[in-house]
VOVEX-123118 format. One record per atom (N, C-alpha, C, O): x, y, z; residue in three letters; atom name. Coordinates in Angstrom, 1 decimal, m for minus. Layout:
N
       xx       yy       zz   resn   name
        X        Y        Z    ALA     CA
...
//
This chain:
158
       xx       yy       zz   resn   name
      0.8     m1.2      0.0    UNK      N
      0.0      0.0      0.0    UNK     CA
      0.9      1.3      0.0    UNK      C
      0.4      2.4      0.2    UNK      O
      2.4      1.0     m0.3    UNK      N
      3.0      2.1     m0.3    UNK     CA
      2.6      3.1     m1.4    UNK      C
      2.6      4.3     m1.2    UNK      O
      2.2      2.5     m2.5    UNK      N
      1.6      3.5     m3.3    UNK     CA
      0.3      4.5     m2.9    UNK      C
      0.1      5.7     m3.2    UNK      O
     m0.6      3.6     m2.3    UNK      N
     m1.5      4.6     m2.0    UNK     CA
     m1.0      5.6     m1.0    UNK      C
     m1.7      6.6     m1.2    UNK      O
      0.1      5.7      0.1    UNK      N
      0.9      6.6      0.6    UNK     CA
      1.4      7.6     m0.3    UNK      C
      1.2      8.6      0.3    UNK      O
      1.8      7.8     m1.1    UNK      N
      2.2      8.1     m2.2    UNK     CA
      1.4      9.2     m2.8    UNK      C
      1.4     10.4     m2.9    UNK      O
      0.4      8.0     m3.3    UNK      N
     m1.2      9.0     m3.9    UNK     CA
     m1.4     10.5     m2.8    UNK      C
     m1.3     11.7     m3.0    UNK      O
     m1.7      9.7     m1.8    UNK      N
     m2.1     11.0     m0.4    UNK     CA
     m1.2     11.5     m0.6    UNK      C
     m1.3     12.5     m1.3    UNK      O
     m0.1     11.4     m0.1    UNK      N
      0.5     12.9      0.0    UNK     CA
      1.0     13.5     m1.6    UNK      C
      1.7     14.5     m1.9    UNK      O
      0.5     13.0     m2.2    UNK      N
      0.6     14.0     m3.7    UNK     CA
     m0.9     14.7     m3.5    UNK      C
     m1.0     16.0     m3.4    UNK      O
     m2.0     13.7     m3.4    UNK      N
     m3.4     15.2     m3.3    UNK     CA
     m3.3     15.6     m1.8    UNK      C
     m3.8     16.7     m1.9    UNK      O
     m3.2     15.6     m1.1    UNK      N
     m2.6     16.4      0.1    UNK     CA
     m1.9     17.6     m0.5    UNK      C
     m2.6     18.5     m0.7    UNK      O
     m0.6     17.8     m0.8    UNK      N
      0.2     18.8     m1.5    UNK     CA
     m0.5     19.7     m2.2    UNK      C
     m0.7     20.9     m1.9    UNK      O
     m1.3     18.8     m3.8    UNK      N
     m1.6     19.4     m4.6    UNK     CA
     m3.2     20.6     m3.7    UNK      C
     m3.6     21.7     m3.9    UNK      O
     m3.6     19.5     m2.9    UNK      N
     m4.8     20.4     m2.2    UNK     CA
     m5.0     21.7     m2.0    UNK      C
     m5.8     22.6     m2.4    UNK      O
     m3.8     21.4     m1.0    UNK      N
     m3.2     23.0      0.0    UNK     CA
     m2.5     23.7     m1.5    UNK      C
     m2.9     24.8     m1.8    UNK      O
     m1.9     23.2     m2.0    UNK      N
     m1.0     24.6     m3.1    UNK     CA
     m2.2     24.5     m4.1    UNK      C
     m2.8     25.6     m4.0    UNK      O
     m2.7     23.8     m5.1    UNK      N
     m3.6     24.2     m5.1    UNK     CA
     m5.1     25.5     m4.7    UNK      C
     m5.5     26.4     m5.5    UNK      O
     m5.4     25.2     m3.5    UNK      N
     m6.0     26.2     m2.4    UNK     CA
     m5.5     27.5     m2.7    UNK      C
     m6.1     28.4     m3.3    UNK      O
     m4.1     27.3     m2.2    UNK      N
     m4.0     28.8     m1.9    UNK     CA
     m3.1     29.5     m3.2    UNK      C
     m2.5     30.6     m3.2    UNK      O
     m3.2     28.6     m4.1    UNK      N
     m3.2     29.5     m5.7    UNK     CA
     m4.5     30.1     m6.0    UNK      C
     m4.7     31.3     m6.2    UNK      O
     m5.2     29.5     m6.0    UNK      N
     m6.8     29.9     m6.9    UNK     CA
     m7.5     30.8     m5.3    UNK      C
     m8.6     31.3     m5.5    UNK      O
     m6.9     31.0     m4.0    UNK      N
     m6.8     31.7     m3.3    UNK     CA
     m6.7     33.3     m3.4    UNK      C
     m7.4     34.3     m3.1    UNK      O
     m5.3     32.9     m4.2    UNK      N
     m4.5     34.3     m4.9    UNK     CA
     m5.7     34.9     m5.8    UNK      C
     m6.5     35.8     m5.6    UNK      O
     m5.7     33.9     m6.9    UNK      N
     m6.5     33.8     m8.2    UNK     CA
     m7.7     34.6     m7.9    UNK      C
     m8.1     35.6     m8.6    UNK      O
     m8.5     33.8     m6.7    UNK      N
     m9.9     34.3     m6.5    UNK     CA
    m10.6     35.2     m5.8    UNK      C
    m11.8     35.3     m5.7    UNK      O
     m9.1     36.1     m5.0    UNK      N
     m9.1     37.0     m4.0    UNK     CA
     m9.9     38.3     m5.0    UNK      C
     m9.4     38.9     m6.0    UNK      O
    m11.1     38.6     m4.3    UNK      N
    m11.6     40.2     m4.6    UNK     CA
    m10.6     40.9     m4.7    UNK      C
     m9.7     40.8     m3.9    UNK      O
    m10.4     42.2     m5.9    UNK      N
     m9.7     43.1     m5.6    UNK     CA
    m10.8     43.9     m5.1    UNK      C
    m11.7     43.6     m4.3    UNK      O
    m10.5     45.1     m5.8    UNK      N
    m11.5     46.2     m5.6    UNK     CA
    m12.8     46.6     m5.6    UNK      C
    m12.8     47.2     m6.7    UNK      O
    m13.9     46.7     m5.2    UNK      N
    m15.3     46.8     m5.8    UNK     CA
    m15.0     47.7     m6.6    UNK      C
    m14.2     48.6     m6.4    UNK      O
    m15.9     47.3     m8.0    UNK      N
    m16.1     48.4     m9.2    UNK     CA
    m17.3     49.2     m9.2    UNK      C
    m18.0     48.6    m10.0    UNK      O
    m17.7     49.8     m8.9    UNK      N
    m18.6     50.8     m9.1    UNK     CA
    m19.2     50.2    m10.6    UNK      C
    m18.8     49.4    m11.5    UNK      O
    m20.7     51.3    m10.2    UNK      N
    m22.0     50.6    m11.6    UNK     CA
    m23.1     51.6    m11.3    UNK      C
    m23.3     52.2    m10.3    UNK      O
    m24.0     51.7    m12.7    UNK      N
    m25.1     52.5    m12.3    UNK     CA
    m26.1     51.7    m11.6    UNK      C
    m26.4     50.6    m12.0    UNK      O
    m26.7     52.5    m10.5    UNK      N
    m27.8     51.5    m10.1    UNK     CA
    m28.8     51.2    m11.1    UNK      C
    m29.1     51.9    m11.9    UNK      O
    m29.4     49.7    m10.9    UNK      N
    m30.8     49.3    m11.8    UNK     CA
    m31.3     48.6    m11.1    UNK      C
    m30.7     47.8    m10.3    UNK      O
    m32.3     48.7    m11.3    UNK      N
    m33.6     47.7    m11.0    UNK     CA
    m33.5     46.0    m10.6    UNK      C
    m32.8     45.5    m11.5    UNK      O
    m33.7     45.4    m10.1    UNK      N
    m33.4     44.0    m10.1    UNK     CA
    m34.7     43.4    m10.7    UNK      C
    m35.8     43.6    m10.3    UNK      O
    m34.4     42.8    m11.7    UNK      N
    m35.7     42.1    m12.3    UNK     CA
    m35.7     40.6    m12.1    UNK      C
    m34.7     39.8    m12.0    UNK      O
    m37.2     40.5    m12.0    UNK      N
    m37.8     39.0    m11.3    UNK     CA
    m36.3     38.0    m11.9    UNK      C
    m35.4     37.5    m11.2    UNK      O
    m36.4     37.8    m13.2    UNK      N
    m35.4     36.8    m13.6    UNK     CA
    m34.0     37.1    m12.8    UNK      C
    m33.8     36.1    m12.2    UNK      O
    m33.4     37.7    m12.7    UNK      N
    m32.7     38.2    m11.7    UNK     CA
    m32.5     37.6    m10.3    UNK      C
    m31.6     36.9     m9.8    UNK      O
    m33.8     38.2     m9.8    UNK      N
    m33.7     37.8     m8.7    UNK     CA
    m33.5     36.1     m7.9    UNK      C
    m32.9     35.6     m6.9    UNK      O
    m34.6     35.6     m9.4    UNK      N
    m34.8     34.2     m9.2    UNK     CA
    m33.3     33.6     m9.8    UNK      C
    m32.8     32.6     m9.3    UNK      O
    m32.6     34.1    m10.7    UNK      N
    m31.0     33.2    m10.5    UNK     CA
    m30.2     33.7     m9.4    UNK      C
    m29.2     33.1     m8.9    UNK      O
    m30.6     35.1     m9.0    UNK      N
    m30.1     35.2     m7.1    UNK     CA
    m30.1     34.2     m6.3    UNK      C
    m29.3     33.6     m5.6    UNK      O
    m31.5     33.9     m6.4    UNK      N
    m31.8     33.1     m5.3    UNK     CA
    m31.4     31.7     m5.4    UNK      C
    m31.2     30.9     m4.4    UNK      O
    m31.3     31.3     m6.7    UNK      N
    m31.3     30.1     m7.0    UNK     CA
    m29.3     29.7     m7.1    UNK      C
    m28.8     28.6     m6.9    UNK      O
    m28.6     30.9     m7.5    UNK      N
    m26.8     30.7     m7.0    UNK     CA
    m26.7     30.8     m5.2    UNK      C
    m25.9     30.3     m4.5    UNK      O
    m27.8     31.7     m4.8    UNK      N
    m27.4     31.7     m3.0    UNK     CA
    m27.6     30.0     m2.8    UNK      C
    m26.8     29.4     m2.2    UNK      O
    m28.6     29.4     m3.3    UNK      N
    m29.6     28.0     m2.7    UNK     CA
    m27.6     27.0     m2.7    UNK      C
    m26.8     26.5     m2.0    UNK      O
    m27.9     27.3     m3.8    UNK      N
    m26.4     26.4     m4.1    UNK     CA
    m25.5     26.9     m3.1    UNK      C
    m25.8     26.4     m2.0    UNK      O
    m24.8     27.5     m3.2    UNK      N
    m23.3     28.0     m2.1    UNK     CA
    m24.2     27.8     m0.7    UNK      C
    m23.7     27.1      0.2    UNK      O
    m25.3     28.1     m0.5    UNK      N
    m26.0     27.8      1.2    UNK     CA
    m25.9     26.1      1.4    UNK      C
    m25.5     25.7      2.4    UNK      O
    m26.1     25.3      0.4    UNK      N
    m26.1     23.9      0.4    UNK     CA
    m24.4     23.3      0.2    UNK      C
    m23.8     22.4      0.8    UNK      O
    m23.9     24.0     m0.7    UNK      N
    m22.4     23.7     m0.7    UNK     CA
    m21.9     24.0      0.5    UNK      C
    m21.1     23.1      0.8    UNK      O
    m22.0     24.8      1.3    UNK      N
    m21.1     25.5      2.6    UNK     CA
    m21.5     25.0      3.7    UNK      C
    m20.7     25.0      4.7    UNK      O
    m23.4     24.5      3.8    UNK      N
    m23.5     23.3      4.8    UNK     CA
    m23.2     22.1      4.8    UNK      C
    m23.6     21.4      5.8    UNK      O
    m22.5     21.5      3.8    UNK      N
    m22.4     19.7      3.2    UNK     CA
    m21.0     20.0      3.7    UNK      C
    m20.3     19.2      4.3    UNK      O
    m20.5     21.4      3.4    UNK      N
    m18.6     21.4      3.6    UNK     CA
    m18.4     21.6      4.9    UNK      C
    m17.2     21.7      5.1    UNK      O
    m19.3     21.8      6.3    UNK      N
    m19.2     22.5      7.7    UNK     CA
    m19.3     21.3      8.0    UNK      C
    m18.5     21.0      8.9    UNK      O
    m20.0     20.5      7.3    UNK      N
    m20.5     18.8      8.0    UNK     CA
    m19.7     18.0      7.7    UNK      C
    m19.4     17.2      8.5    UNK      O
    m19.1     18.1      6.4    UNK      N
    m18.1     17.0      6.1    UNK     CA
    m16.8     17.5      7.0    UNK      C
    m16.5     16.4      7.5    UNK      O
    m16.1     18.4      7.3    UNK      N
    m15.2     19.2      7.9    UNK     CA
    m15.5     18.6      9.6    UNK      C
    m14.7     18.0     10.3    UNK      O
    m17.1     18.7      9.9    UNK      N
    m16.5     18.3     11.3    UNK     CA
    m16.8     16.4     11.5    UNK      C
    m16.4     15.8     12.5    UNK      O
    m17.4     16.0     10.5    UNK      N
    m17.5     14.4     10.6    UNK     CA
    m15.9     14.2     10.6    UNK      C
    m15.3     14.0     11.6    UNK      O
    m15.5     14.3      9.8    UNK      N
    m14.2     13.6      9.4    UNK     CA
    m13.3     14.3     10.3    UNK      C
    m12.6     13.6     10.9    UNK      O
    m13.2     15.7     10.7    UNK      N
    m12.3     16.4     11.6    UNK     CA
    m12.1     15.5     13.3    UNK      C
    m11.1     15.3     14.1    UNK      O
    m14.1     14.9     13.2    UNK      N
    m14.3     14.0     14.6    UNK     CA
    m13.6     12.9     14.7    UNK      C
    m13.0     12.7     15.7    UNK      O
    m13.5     11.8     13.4    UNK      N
    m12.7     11.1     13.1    UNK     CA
    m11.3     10.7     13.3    UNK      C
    m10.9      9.7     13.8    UNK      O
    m10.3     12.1     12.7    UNK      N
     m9.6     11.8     13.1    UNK     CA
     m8.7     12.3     14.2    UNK      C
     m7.5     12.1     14.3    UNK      O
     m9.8     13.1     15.2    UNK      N
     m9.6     13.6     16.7    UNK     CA
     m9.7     12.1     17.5    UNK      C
     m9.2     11.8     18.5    UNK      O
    m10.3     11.6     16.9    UNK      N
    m10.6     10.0     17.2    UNK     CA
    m12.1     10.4     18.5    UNK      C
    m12.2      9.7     19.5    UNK      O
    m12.7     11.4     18.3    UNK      N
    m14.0     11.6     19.4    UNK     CA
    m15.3     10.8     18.2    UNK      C
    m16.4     10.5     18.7    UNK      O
    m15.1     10.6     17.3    UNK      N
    m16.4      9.4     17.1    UNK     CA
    m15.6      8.4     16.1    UNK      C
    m14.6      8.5     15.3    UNK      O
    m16.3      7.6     16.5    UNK      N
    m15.8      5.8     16.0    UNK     CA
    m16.0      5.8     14.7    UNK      C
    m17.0      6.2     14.0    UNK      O
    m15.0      5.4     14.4    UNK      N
    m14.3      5.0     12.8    UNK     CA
    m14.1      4.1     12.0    UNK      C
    m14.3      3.0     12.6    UNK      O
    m13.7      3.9     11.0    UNK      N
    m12.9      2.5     10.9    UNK     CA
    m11.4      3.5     11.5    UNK      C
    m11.2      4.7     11.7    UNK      O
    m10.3      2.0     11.5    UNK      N
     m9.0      2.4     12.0    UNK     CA
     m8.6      2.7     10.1    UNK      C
     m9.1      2.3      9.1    UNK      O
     m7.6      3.7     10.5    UNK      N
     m7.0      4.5      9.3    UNK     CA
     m5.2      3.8      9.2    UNK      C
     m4.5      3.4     10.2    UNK      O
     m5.0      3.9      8.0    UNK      N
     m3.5      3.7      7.8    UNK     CA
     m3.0      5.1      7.2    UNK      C
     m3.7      5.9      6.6    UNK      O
     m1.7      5.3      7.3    UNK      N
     m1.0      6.2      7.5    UNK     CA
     m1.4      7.1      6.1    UNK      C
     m1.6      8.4      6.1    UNK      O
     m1.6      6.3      4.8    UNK      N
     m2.0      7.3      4.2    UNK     CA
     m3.8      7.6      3.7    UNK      C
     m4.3      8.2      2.7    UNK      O
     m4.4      6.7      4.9    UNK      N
     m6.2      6.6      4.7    UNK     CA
     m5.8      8.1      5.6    UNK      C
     m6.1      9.1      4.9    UNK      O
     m5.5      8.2      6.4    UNK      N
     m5.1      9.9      7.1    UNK     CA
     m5.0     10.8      6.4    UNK      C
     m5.6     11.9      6.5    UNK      O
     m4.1     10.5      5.4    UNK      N
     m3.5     12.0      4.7    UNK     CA
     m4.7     12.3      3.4    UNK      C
     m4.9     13.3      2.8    UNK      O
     m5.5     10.9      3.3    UNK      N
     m6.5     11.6      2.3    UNK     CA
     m7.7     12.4      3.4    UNK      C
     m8.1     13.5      3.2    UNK      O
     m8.0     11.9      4.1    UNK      N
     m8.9     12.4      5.2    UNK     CA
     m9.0     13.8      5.1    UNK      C
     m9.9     14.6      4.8    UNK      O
     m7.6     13.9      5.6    UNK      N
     m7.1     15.6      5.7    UNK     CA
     m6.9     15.9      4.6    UNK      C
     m6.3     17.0      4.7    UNK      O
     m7.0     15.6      2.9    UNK      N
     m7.1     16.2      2.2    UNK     CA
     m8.4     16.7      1.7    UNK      C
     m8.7     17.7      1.1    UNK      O
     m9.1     15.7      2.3    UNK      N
    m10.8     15.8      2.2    UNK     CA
    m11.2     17.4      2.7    UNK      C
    m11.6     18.3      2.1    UNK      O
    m10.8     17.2      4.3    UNK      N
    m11.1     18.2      5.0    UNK     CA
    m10.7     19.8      4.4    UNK      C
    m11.2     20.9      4.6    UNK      O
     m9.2     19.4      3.6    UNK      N
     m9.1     20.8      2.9    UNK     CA
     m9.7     21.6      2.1    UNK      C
     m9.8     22.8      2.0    UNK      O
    m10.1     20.1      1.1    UNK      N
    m10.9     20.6      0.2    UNK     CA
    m12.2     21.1      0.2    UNK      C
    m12.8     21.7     m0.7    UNK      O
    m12.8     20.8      1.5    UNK      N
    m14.4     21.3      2.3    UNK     CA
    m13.8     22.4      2.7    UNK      C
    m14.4     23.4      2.5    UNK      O
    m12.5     22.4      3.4    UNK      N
    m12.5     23.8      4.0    UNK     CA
    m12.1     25.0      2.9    UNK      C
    m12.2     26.2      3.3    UNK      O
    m11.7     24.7      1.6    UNK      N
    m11.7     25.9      0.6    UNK     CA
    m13.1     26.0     m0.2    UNK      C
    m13.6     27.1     m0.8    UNK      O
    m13.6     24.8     m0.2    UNK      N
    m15.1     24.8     m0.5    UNK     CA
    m15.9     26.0      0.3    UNK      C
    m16.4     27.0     m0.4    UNK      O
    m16.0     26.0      1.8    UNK      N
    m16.7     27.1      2.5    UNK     CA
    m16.1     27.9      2.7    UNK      C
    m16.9     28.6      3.3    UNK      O
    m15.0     28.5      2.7    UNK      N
    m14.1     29.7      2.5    UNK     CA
    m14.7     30.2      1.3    UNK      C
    m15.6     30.9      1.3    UNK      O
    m14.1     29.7      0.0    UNK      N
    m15.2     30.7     m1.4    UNK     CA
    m16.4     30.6     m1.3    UNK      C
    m17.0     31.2     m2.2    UNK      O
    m17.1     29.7     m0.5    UNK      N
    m18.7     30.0     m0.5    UNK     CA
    m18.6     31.7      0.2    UNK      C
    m18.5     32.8     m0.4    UNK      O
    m18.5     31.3      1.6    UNK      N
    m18.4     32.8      1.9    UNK     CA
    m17.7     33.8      1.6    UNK      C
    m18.2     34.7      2.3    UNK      O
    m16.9     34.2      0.9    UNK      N
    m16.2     35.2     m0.2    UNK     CA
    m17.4     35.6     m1.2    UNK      C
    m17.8     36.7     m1.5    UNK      O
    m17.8     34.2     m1.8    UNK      N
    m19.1     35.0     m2.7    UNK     CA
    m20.3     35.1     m2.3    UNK      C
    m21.2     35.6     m3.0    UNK      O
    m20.3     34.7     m1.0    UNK      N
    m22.1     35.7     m0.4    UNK     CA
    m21.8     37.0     m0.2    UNK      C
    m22.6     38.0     m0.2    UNK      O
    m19.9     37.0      0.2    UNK      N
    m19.8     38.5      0.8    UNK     CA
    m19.5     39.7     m0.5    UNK      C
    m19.3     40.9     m0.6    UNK      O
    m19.8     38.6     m1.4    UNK      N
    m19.5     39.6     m2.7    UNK     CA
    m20.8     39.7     m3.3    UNK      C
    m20.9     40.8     m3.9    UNK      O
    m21.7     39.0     m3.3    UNK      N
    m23.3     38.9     m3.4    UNK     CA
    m23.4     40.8     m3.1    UNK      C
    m23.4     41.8     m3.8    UNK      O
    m23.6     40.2     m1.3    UNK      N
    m23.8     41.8     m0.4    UNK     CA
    m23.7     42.8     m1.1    UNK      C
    m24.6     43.6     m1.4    UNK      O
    m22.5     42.8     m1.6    UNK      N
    m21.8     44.2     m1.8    UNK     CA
    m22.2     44.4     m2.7    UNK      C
    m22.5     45.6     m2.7    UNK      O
    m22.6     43.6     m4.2    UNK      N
    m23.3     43.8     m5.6    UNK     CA
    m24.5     44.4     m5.0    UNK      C
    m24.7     45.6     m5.0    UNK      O
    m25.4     43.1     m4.2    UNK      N
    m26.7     43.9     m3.6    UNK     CA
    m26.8     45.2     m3.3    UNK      C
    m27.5     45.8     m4.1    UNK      O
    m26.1     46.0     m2.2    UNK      N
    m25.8     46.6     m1.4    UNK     CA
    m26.0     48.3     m2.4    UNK      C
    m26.6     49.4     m2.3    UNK      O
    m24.7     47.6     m3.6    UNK      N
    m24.7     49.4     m4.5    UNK     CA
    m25.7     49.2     m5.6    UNK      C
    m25.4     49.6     m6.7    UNK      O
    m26.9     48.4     m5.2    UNK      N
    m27.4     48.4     m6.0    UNK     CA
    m27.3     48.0     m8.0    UNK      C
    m28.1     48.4     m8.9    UNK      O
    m26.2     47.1     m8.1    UNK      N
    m25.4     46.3     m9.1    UNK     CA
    m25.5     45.2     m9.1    UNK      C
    m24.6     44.6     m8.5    UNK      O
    m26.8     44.4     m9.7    UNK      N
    m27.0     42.8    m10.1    UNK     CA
    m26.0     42.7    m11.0    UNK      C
    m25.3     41.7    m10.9    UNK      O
    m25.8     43.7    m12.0    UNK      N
    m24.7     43.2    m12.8    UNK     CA
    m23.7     42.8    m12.9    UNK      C
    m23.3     42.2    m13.9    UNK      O
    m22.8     43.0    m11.4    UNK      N
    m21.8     42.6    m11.1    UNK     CA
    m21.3     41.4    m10.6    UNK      C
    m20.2     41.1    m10.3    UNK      O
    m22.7     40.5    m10.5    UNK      N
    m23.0     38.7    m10.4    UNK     CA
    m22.5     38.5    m11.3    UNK      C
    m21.7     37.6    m11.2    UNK      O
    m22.8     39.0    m12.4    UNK      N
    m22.0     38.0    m13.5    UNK     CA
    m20.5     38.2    m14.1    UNK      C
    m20.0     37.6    m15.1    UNK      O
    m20.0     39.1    m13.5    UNK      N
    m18.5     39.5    m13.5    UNK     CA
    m17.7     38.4    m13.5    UNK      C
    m18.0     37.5    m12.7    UNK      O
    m16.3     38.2    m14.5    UNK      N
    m15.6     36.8    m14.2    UNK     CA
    m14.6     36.8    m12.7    UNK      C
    m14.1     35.7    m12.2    UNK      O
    m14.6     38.0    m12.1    UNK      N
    m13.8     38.3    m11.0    UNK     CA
    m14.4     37.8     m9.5    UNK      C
    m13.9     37.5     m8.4    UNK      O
    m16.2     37.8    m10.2    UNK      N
    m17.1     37.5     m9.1    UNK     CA
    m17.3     36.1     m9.2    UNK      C
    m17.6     35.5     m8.1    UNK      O
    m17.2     35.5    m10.1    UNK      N
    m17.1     33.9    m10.7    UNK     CA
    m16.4     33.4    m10.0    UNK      C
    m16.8     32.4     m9.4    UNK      O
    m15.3     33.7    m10.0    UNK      N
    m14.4     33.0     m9.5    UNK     CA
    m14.3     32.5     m8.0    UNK      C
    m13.4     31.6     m7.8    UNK      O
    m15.0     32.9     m6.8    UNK      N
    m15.2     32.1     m5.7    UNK     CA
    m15.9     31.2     m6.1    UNK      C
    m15.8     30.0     m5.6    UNK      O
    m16.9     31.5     m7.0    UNK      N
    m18.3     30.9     m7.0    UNK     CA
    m17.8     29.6     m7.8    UNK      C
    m18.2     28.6     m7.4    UNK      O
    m17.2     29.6     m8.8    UNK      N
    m16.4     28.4     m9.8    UNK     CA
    m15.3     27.6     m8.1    UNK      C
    m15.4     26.4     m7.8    UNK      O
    m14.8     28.1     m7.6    UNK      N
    m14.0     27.6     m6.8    UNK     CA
    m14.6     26.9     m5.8    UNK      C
    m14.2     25.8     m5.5    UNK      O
    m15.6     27.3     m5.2    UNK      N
    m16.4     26.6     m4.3    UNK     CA
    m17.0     25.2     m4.9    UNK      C
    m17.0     24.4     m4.0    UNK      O
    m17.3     25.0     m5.8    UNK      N
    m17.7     24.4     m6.9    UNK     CA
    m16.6     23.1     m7.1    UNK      C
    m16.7     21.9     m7.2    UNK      O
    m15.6     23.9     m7.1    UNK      N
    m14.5     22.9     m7.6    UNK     CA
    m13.8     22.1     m6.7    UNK      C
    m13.4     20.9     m6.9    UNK      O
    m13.6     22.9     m5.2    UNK      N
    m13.5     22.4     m3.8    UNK     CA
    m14.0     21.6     m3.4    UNK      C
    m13.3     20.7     m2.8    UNK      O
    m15.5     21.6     m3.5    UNK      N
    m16.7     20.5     m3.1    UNK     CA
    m16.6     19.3     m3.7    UNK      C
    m16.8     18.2     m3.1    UNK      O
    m16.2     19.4     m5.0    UNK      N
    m16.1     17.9     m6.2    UNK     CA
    m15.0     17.6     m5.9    UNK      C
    m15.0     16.4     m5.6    UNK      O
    m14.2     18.0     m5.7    UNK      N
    m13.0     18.0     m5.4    UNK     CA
    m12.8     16.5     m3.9    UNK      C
    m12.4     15.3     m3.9    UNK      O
    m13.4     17.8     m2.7    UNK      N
    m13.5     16.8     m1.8    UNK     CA
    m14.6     15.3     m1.9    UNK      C
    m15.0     14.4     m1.2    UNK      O
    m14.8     15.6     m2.8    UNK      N
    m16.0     14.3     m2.5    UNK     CA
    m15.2     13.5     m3.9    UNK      C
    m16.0     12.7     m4.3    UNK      O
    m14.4     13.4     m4.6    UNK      N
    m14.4     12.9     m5.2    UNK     CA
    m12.8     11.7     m4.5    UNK      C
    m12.5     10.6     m4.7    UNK      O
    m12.4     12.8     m3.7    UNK      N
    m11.4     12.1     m2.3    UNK     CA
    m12.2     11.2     m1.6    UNK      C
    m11.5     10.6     m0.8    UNK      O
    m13.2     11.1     m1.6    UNK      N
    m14.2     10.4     m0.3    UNK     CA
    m14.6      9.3     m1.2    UNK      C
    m14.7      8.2     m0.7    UNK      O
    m15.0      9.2     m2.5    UNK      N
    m15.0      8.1     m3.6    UNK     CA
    m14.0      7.5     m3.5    UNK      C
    m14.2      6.4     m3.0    UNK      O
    m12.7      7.8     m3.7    UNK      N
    m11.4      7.0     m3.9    UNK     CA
    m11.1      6.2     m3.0    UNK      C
    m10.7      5.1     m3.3    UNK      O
    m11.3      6.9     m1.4    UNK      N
    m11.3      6.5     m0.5    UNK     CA
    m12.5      5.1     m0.2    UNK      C
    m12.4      4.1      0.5    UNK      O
    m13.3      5.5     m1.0    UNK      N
    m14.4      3.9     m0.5    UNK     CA
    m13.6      3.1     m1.3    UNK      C
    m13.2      2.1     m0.7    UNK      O
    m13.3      3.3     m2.2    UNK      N
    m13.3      2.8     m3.4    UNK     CA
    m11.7      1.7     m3.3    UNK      C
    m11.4      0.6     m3.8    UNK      O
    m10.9      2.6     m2.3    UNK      N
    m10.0      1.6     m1.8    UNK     CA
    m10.1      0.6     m0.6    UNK      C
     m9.3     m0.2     m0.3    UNK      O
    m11.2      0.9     m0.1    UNK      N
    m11.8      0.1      1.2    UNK     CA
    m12.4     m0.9      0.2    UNK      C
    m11.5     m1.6     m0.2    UNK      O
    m13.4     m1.1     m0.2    UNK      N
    m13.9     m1.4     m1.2    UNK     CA
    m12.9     m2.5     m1.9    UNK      C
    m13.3     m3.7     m2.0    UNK      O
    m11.9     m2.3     m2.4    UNK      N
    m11.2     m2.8     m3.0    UNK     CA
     m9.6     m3.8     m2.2    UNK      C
     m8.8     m4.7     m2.6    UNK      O
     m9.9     m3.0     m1.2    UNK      N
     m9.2     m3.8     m0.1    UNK     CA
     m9.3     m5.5     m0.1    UNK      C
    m10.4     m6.1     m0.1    UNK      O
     m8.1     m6.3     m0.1    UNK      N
     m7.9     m7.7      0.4    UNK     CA
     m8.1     m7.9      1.3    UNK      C
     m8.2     m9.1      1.5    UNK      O
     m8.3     m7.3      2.4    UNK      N
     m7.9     m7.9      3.7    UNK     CA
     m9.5     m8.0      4.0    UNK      C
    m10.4     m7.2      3.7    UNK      O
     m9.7     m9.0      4.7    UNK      N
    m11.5     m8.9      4.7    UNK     CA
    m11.2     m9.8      6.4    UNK      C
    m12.2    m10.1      7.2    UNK      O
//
């Protein structure tokens, strides 16, 4: 299983550097200024319907973050982990935890569009980008939580 050791700490690495590139990448600069307008129904209803998403992505990533965090605090019962079933764990957990980090960057960028009265600036590629990131975080970590069955699953040892 030294390879699967191997695997982990390659998406472990790539996680965290990863992370805190598209970090860089997806950091708000400046608010841009806009003329105020009107918010129209269609509008409002893909408002509502990008908050629905990031509210459901950022509760699945608070949950997955503290299930698995419980885990391997060892405060709820598990299966036992090997050295590198760990390092995906905690790659999981990173990937939830940049999941709800750009969830909230783009509600707080939501606000601020709301706020000066600029729906238009929802669809900015600058504003995209938590919103794409959160997105990518979340598949991200669940697609670590696949691999991970998937090597239990595939495990000899029975």
């Amino acid at each position: 299983m030294r390879h699967v050791e191997l695997l982990a700490k390659l998406a472990l690495t790539l996680s965290i550097a990863g992370g805190l590139i598209y970090l860089y990448y997806a950091w708000p600069s400046d608010f841009p200024g806009c003329a105020s307008t009107k918010v129209t129904d269609a509008q409002k209803l893909a408002i509502a319907e990008l908050t629905d998403i990031v509210k459901w992505i950022f509760g699945l990533s608070v949950g997955m973050i503290g299930l698995y965090g419980s885990i391997m605090l060892r405060m709820k019962d598990g299966p036992s982990l090997t050295r590198g079933g760990k390092m995906l764990v905690m790659t999981s957990i990173v990937c939830f935890s940049f999941a709800a980090y750009f969830a909230v960057i783009w509600r707080r960028l939501l606000s601020q569009a709301l706020y000066v009265d600029c729906p238009s600036l929802i669809a900015q590629p600058w504003m995209a980008r938590s919103f794409d990131a959160q997105t990518y975080f979340f598949v991200a970590g669940i697609a670590v939580i696949g691999f991970m069955v998937a090597l239990v699953a595939l495990d000899g040892n029975d």
